[in-house]
C-alpha positions in Angstrom: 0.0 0.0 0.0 2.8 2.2 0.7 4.6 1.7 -2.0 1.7 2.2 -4.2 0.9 5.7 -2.6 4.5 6.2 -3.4 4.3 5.8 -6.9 1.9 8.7 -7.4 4.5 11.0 -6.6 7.0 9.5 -9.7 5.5 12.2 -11.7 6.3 15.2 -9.4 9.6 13.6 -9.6 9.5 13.0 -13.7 8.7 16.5 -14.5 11.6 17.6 -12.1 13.6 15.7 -14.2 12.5 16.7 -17.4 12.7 20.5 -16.1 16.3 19.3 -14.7 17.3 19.1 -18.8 15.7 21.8 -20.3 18.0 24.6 -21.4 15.5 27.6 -21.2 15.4 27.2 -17.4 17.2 30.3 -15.4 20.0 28.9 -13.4 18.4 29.3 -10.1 15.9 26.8 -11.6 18.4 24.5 -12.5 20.0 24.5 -9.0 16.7 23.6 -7.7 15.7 21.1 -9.7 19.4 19.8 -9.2 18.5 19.4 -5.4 15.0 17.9 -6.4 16.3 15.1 -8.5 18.8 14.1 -5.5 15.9 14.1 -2.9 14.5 11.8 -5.6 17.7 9.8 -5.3 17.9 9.6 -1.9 14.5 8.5 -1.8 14.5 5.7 -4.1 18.1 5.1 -1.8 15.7 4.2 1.2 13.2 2.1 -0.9 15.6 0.0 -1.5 17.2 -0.2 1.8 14.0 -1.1 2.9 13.3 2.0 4.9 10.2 2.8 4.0 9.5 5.1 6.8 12.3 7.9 5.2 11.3 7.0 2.1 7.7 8.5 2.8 9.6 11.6 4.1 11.6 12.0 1.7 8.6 12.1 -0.9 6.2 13.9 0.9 8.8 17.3 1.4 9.4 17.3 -2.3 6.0 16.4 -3.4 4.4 20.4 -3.3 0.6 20.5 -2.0 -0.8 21.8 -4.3 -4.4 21.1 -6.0 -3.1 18.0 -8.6 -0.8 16.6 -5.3 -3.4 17.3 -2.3 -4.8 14.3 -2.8 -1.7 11.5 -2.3 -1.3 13.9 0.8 -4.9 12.9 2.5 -3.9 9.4 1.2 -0.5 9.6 3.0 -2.7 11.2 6.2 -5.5 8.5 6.4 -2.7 6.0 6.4 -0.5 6.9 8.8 -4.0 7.3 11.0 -4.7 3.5 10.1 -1.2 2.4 10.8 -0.8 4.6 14.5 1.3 6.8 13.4 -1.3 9.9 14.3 1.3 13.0 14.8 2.7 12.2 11.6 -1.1 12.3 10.3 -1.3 15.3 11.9 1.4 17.2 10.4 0.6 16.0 6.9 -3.3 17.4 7.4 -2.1 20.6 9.1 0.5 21.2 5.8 -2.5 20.8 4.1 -4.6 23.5 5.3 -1.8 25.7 6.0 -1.6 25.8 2.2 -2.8 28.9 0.0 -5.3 28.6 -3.3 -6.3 25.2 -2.7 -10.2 24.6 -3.6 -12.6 25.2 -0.3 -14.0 21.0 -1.0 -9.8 20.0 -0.7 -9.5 22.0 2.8 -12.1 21.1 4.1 -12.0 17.6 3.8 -8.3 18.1 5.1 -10.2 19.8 8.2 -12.2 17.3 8.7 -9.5 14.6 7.9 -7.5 16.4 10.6 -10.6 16.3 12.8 -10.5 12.6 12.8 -6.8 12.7 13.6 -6.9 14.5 17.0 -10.5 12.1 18.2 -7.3 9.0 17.3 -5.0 10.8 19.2 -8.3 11.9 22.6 -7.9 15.5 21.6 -11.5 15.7 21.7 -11.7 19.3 22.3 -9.0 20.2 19.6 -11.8 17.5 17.1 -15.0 19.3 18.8 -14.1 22.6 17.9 -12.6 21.4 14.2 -16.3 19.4 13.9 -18.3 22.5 15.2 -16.7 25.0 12.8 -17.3 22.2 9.7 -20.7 22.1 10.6 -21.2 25.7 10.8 -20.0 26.5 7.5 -22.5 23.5 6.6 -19.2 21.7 5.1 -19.1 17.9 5.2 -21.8 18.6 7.7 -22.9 15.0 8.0 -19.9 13.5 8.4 -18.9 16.3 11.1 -22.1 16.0 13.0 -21.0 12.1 13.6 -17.9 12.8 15.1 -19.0 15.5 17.2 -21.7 12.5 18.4 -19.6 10.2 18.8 -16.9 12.8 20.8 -20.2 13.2 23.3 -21.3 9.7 23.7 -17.5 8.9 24.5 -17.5 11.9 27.0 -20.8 10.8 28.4 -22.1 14.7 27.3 -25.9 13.7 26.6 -27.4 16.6 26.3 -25.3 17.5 23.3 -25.2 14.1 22.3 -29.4 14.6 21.9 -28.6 18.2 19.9 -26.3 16.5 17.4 -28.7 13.5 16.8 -31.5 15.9 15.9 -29.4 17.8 13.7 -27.7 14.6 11.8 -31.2 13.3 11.7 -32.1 16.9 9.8 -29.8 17.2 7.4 -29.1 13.4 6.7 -33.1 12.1 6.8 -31.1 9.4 8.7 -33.4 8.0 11.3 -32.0 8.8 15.0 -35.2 7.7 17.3 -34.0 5.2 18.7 -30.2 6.6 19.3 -32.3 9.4 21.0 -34.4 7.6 23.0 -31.3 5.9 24.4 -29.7 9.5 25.3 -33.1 10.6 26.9 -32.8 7.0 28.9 -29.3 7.8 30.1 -30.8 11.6 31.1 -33.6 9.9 32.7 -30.7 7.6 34.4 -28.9 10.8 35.9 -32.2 12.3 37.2 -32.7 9.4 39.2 -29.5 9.1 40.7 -30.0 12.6 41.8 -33.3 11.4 43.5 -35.4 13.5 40.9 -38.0 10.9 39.6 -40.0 13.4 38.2 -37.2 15.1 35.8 -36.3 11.2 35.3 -40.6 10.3 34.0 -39.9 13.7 32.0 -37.1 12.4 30.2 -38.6 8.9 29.2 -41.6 10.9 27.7 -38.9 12.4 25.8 -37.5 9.2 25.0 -40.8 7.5 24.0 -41.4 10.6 21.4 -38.6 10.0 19.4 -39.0 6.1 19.5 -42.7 4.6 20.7 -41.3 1.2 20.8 -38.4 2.0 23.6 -38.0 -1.0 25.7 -35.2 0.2 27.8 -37.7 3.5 28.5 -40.5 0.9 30.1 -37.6 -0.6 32.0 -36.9 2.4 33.8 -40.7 3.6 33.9 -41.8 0.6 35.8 -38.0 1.0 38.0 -39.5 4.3 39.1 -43.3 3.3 39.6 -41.8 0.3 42.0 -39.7 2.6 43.6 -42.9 4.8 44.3 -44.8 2.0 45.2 -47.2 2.0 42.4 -46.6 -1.8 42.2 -49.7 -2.1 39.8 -48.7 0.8 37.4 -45.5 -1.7 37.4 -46.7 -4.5 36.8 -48.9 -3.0 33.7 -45.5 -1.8 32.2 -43.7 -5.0 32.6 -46.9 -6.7 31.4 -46.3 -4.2 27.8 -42.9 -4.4 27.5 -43.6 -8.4 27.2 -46.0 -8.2 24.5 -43.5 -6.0 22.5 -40.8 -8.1 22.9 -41.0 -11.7 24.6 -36.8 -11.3 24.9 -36.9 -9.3 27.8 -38.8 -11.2 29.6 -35.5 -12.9 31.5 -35.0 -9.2 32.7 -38.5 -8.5 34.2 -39.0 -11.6 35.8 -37.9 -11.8 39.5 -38.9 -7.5 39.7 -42.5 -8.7 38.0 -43.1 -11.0 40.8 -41.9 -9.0 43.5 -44.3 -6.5 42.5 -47.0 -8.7 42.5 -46.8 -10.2 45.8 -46.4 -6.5 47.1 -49.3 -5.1 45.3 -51.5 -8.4 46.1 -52.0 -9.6 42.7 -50.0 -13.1 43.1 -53.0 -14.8 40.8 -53.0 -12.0 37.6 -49.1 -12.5 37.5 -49.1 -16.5 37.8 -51.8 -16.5 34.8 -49.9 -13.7 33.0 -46.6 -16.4 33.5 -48.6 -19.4 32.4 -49.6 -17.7 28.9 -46.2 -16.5 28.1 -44.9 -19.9 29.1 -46.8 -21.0 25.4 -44.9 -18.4 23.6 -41.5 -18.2 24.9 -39.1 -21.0 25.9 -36.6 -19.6 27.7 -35.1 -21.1 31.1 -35.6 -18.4 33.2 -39.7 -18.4 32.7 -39.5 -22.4 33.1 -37.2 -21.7 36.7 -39.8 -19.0 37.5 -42.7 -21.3 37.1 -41.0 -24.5 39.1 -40.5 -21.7 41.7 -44.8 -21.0 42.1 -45.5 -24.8 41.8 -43.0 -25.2 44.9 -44.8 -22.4 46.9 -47.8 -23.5 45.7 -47.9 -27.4 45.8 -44.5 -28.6 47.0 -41.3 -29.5 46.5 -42.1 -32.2 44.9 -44.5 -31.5 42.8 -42.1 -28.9 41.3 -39.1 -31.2 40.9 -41.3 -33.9 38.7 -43.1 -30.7 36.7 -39.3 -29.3 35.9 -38.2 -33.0 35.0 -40.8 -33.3 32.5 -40.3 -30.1 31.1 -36.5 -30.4 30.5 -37.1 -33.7 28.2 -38.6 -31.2 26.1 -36.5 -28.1 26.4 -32.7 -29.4 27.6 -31.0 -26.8 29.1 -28.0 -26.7 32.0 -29.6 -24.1 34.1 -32.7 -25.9 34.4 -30.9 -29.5 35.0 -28.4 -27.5 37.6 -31.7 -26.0 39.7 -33.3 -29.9 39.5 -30.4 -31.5 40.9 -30.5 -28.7 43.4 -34.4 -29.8 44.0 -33.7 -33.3 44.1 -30.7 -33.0 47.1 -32.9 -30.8 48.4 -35.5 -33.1 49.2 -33.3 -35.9 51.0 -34.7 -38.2 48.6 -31.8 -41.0 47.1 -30.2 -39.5 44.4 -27.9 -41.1 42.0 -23.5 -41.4 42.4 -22.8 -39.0 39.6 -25.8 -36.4 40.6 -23.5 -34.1 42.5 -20.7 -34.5 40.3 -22.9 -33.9 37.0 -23.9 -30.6 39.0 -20.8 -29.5 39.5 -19.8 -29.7 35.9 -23.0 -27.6 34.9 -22.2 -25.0 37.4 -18.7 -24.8 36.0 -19.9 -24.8 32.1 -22.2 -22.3 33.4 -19.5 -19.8 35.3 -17.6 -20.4 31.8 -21.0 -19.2 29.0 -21.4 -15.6 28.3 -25.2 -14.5 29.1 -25.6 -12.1 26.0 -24.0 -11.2 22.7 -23.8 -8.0 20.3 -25.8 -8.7 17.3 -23.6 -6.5 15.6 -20.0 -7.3 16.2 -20.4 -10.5 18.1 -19.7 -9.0 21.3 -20.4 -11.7 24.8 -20.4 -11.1 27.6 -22.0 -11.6 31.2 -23.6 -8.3 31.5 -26.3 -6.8 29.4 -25.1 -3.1 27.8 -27.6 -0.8 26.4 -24.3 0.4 24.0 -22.0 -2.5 23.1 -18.9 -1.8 24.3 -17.0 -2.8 21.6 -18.9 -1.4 18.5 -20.9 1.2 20.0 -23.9 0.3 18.7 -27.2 0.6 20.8 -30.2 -1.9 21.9 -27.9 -4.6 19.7 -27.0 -6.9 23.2 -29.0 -9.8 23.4 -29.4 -12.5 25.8 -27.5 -15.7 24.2 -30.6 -18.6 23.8 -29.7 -22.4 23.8 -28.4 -25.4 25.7 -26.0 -23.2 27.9 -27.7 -19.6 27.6 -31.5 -18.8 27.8 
């Protein structure tokens, strides 16, 4: 690649040559051109010595910018920004700009080139007010507005974060709603650390505006409502969120129980549990219902119900909480039951719980942003044998 970025300055070079020969120069010209074809030299010198580091040096002082060259020189930029090399990047983008009569599209992209640069390097205030400038002179203005969202998200600014998103989502007719929600939830988040639940509801309306579908909004709605002790207001959310997305249902289940039991409505939740038990087949709803049937009818009742139900949905977590039931009751068990345990509990410690849908990200932890690619609402709980 480098060598290839190199050859586009054998022209430059060429010409120099050609100028190097040509009689009608004045001799000041000559002497130049004299010192440009043994740069030349000298660079083709460290090609060959395998240098390619002073080769690229070598090139890029005797290339001019200039509006035919300005282009190898972003080339040159963007790659030493790839390879690490971000000072050199920097110097490259700022002899850019520093350059008179270049078109206002090639400094502009060497602003925002140079933008990207300092974000590599964590100057985000340096990128911000690069960004903030493009986007006021409505250059690249796009591009700019996602850097100056992503330089908030990383600095956990979501106020601005919420301002940027509108504005990409104006001048892009890219759809932010649910990016924006997900900001409003984090606001919503702060307000309630601060013990303001009402600035916190306030925010989640906000967030619900600019995506009606928000799961993570409902989570922190019916958060607040229990918190209040509006255990039926709860309830009704969790009971929402469920019939918008039967996934989540792992994460409401022990707080949908509790709330139930405290707001006296044991019976609505275990008919609520026993219909989504026909539509979802995850081990948690299964553990949840073996749980009642204990309370309800015994232990034993609940370790035959969760033995039947296993032969038709396998699963370690459910086989793990069966041995538990069976040692529990003092009844004979077989040699290997404990040891079979212990190797679940193990493969258990060992699985992930969730998994970007994005980048493939796992995990044991369930992120509203993926911590490796950023993205939002892509974490999901892993299903299967080991997971869910």
């Amino acid at each position: 690649m480098i060598e290839i970025l190199l050859l586009a300055l054998l022209p430059a070079a060429a010409w120099a040559g050609w100028s190097l020969a040509n009689g009608k120069l004045r001799r000041g010209e000559r002497k130049r051109n004299r010192n440009f074809s043994n740069r030349y030299f000298q660079g083709l010198n460290y090609l060959l010595d395998e240098q390619p580091d002073k080769a690229i040096a070598v090139f890029i002082e005797m290339a001019e910018v200039t509006a035919d060259t300005v282009e190898t020189h972003l080339a040159l930029g963007s790659l030493f920004r790839r390879r690490g090399e971000v000072e050199r990047a920097i110097r490259v983008h700022q002899n850019i700009i520093s350059k008179p009569g270049l078109q206002e599209g090639q400094k502009t992209r060497a602003l925002l080139e140079l933008g990207e640069d300092y974000m590599r390097a964590g100057l985000f205030d340096r990128a911000e007010k690069l960004f903030t400038e493009l986007t006021e002179r409505e250059a690249h203005a796009p591009s700019a507005l996602r850097h100056l969202l992503d330089i908030y998200q990383q600095e956990k600014d979501w106020e601005k974060a919420l301002q940027q998103a509108q504005k990409l989502e104006l001048v892009s007719d890219e759809n932010m709603g649910l990016v924006m929600a997900h900001f409003c939830c984090e606001l919503a988040e702060i307000a309630l650390k601060a013990d303001k639940p009402a600035a916190a509801r306030k925010h989640l309306r906000q967030a619900r505006r600019h995506f009606p579908e928000s799961i993570r909004a409902r989570l922190i709605l019916a958060r607040i409502a229990n918190q209040q002790e509006m255990y039926s207001e709860s309830m009704d959310v969790y009971e929402e969120l469920v019939e918008m997305d039967v996934e989540y249902i792992h994460e409401i289940l022990e707080d949908y129980i509790d709330c139930a039991k405290d707001a006296g409505e044991f019976k609505r939740a275990a008919t609520k549990m026993a219909q989504w038990i026909e539509h979802y087949d995850g081990v948690s709803l299964l553990l949840s219902q073996t749980g009642i049937i204990r309370e309800q009818q015994g232990l034993q009742a609940a370790t035959d119900y969760l033995a039947e139900a296993l032969t038709r949905r396998p699963s370690v977590k459910g086989l793990d909480y069966l041995i538990e039931l069976k040692l529990e009751s003092g009844s004979e068990t077989e040699s290997g039951d404990e040891i079979l345990r212990a190797v679940a509990q193990k493969l258990l410690v060992r699985q992930p719980s969730y998994r970007c849908t994005n980048c493939g990200y796992a995990g044991h932890s369930h992120h509203w942003q993926c911590p490796s690619c950023k993205s939002w609402s892509t974490t999901r709980i892993i299903r299967g044998v080991l997971g869910e």
